[in-house]
Each structure stands twice: as structure tokens, then as C-alpha cells.
LOVEX-700300 format. One record per atom (N, C-alpha, C): residue in one letter; x negated, z negated, y. Coordinates in pm, whole numbers, padded with zeros to 5 digits, always signed. Last residue first. Example, Ala and Ser with C-alpha at 12.3 -4.5 7.8 and 13.67 -1.06 7.14 Angstrom:
BEGIN
S-01285-00708-00225 S-01367-00714-00106 S-01290-00787+00003 A-01319-00780-00569 A-01230-00780-00450 A-01320-00780-00330 
//
This chain:
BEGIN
X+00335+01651-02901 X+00356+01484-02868 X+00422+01404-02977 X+00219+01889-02898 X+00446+01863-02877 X+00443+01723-02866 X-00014+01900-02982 X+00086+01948-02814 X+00184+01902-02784 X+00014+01789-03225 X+00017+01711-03076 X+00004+01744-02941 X+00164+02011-03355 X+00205+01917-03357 X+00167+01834-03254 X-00061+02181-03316 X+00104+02226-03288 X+00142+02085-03236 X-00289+02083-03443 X-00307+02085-03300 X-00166+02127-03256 X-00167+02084-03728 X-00228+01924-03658 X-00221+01952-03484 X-00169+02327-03738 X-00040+02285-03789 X-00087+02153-03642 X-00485+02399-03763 X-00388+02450-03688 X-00260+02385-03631 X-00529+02234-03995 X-00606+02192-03822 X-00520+02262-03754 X-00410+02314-04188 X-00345+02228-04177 X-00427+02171-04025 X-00553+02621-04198 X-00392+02583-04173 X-00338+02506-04112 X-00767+02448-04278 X-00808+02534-04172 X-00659+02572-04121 X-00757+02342-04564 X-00783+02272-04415 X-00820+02337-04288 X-00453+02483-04721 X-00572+02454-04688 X-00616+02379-04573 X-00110+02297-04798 X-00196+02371-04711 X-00311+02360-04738 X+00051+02166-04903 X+00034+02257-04954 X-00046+02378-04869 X+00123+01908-04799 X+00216+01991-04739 X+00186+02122-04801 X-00022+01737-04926 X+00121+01671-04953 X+00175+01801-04895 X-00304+01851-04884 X-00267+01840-04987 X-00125+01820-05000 X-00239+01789-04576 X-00279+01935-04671 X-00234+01890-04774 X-00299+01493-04569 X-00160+01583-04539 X-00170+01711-04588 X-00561+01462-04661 X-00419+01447-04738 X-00320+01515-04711 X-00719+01631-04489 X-00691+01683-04600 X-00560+01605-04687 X-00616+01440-04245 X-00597+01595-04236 X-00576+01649-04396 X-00525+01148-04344 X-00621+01217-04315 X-00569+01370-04299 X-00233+00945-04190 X-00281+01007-04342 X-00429+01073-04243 X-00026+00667-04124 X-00204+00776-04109 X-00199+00837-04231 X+00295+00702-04024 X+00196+00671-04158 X+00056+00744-04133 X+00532+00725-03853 X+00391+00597-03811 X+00269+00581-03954 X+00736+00805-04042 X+00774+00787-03933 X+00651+00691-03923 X+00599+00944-04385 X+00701+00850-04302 X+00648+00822-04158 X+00640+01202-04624 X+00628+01131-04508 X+00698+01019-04452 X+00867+01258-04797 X+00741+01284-04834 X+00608+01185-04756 X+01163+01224-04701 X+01129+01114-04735 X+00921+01106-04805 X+01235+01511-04647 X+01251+01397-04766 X+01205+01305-04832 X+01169+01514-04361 X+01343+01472-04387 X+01338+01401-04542 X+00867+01518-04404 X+00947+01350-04340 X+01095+01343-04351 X+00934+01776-04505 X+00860+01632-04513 X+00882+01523-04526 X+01009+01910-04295 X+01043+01877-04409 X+01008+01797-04526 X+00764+01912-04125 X+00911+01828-04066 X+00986+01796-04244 X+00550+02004-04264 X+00574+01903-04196 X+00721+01814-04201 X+00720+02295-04293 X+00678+02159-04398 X+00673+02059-04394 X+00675+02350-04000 X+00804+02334-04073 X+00813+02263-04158 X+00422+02361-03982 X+00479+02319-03890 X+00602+02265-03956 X+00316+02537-04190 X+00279+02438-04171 X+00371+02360-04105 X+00461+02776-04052 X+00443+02720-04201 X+00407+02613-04241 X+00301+02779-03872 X+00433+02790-03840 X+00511+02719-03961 X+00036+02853-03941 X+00060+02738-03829 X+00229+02678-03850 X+00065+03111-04028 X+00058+02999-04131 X+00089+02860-04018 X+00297+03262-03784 X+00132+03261-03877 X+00205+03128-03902 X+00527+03334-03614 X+00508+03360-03762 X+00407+03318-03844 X+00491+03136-03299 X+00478+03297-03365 X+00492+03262-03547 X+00695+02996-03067 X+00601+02983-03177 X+00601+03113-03258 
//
């Protein structure tokens, strides 16, 4: 994985769900999760497509 905002995203994410920001099976919309992770919506599409590569 390279350095761009994606990455940034990516990480937040996870950190996230360690504190409890997130939870394990919760829908959110793209822009919510932005909003909870501090991302724009062009970041947080990035972040979104990381994430379901990895499954």
C-alpha cells in the first residue's frame, strides 16, 4: 500500500472500530463514514474500494 490519502483513510478506519467509533456489521453511508473518519468523499471512495478488495 502506498502513502496517499487512501492510506489515511485506511488506518482511521481500523482505528475506528478499535475505539469503539465503529462497529463490527454497522451500514453507514460513504459520506457518514467520511464524516466519522474525517475524510472528504473522494478519499473516503478510495479508502471504501481498499477496503473491499481486502474483503
Amino acid at each position: 500500500m502506498n502513502g496517499g490519502i487512501e492510506n489515511v483513510g485506511y488506518n482511521a478506519f481500523f482505528e475506528a472500530l478499535i475505539e469503539g467509533r465503529l462497529q463490527l456489521g454497522q451500514t453507514l453511508k460513504q459520506e457518514e463514514l467520511g464524516a466519522t473518519l474525517g475524510l472528504s468523499l473522494s478519499p473516503m471512495r478510495e479508502t471504501t474500494t481498499l477496503l473491499e478488495a481486502e474483503g
